[in-house]
C-alpha positions in Angstrom: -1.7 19.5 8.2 -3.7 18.5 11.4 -6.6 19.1 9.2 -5.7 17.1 6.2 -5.4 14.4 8.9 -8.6 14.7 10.4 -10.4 14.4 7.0 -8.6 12.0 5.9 -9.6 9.8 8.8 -13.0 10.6 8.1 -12.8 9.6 4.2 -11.1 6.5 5.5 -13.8 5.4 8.2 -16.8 6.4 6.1 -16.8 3.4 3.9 -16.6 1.0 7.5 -19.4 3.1 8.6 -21.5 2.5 5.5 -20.8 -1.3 6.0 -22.1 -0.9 9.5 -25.2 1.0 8.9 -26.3 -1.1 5.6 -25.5 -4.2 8.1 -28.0 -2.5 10.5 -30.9 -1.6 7.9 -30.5 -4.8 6.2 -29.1 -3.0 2.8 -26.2 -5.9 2.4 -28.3 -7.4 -0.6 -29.2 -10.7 -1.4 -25.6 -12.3 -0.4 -24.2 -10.1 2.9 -20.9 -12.0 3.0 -20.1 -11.5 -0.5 -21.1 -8.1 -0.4 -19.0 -7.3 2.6 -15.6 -9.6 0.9 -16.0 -7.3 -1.6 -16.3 -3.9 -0.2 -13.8 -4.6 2.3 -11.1 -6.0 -0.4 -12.4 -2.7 -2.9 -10.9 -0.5 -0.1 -8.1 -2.0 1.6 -6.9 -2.2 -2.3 -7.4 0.8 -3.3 -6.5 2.6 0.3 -3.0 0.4 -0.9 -2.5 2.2 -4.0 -3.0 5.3 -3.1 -0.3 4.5 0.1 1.9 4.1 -3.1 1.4 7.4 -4.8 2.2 9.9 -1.6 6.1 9.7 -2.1 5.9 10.0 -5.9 3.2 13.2 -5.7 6.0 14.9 -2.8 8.1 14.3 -5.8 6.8 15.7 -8.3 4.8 18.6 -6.6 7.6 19.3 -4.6 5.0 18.9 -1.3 7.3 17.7 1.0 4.4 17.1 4.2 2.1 15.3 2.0 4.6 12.1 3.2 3.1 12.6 6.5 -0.1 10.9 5.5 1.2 8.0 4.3 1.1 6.0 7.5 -2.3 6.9 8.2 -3.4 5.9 4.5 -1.4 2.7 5.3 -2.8 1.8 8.2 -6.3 1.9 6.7 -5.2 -0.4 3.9 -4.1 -2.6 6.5 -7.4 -1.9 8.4 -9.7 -3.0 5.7 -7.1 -6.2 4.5 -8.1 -7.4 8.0 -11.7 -6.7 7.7 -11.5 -8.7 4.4 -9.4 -11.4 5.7 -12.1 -11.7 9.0 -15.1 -12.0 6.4 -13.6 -15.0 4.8 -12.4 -16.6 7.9 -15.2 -16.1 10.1 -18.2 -15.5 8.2 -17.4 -17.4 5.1 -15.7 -20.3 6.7 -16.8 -20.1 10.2 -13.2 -20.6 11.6 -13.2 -23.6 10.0 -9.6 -23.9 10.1 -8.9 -26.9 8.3 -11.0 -25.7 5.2 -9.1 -22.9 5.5 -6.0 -24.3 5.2 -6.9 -26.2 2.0 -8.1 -23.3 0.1 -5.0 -21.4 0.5 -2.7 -24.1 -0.4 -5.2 -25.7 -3.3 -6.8 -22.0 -4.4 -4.3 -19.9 -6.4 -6.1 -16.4 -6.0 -6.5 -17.4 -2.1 -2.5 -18.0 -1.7 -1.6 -14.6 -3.1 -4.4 -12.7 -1.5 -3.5 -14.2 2.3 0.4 -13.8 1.2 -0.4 -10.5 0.1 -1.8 -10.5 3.8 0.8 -11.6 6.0 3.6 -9.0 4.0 1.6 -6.1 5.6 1.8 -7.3 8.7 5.6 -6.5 9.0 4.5 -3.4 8.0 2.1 -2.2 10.0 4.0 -3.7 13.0 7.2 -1.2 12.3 5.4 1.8 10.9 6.4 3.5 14.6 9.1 5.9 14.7 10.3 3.8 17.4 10.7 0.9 15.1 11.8 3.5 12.4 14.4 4.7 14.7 15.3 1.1 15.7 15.6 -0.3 12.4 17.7 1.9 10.6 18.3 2.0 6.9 16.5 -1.4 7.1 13.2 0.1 7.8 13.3 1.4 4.1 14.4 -1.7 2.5 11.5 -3.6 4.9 8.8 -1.5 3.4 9.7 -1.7 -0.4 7.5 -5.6 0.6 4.7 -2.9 0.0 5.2 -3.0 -3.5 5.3 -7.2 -3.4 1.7 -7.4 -1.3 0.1 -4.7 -3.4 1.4 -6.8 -6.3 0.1 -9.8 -4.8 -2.7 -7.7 -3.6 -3.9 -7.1 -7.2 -3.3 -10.3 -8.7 -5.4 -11.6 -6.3 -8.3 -9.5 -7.4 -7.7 -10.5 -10.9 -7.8 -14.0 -11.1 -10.8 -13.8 -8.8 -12.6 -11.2 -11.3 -11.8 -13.5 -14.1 -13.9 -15.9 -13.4 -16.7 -13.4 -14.3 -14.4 -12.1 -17.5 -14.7 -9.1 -15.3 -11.1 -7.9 -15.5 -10.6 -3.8 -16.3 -10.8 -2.9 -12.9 -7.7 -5.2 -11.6 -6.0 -4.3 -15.0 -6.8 -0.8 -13.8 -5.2 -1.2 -10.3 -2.0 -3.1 -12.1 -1.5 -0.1 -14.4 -1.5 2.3 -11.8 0.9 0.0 -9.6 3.6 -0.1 -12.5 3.0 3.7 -12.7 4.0 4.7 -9.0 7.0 1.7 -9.3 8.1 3.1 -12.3 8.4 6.7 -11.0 9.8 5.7 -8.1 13.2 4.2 -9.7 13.1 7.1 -12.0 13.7 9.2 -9.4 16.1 6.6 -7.6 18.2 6.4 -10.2 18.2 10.0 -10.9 19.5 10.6 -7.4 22.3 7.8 -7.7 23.8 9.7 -11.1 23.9 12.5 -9.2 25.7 11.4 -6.5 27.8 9.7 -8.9 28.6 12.7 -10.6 33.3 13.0 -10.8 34.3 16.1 -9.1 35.8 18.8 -11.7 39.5 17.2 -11.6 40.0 21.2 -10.3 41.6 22.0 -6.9 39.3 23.6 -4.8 36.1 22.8 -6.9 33.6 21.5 -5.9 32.0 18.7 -7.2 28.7 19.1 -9.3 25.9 18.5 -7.2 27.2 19.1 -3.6 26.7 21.8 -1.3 29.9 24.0 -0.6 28.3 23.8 3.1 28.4 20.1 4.1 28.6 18.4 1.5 25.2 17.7 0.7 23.4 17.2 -2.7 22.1 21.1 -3.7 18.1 20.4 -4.1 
């Protein structure tokens, strides 16, 4: 798994490091700032998404250490939502904060892309095991937010495509979203009925679904 790590790190840096070298080469095109808004929102969504589909693919495949790389996939969605959110502030609006302020209150798409924003904050901040440990059962219920900013996240994207009538990539994004949400209660609501399963009405059954060695659900 320490390998799987390693290149996904690299995946995950490469499209920074293209950023960097096209900066240094002058190969940011006609408009840098747009260029880098762009590529910078292109992967912290996308790096967002695929955050979404690790627990549904253990499910499914059955690939139970897969869920280890969904902290590192996070935190590069994360990484690239700052990058993004530095372009606009800094080289779009050259800190100034006051224009800042009125585009996010007066500029729909800007709203929900800097709410989208602040939820993975939270997120980032507790993805520790210490926080983990510290939090609880809340931890879980903390991160489903995920599924709010990258809801956010592509709405954002949308109504900032529209404008071109450029929309079948963010439509794209939104089907995929529903996709993962939509496996994940299947397999939520799976698990409840079988933990709601009634015990035989037997003495000395068992109940369906439980271990005769704990008490646990049988896989």
């Amino acid at each position: 798994m320490l390998a799987a790590k390693l290149l996904l790190w690299v995946l995950c840096l490469i499209p920074a490091a293209l950023l960097v070298w096209r900066a240094a080469t002058d190969g940011l095109g006609a408009n840098p700032i747009e260029f880098i808004t762009l590529r910078t929102g292109y992967w912290a969504i996308t790096l967002l998404v695929l955050t979404l589909a690790v627990t549904p693919v253990r499910r499914i495949t059955g690939w139970n250490r897969v869920i280890q790389l969904r902290r590192p996939l996070g935190l590069f969605a994360f990484f690239y939502a700052t990058l993004h959110f530095l372009t606009y502030i800094a080289l779009d609006r050259f800190f100034e904060f006051g224009d800042i302020g009125s585009d996010i209150l007066e500029r729909p798409y800007i709203t929900v892309g800097f709410t989208a924003y602040l939820l993975l904050v939270p997120l980032a901040v507790t993805s520790t095991k210490s926080w983990i440990r510290r939090l609880g059962r809340r931890w879980t219920y903390l991160h489903w937010l995920i599924y709010v900013s990258a809801g956010l996240a592509v709405l954002h994207f949308y109504w900032k495509r529209a404008s071109k009538a450029d929309v079948a990539e963010p439509l794209m994004y939104l089907g995929f979203l529903l996709l993962m949400l939509l496996v994940r209660v299947f397999f939520l609501l799976r698990r409840r009925r079988r933990s709601a399963r009634p015990a035989t009405g037997q003495a000395g059954v068992v109940a369906e679904g439980t271990s005769q060695f704990g008490g646990q659900p049988t896989p």
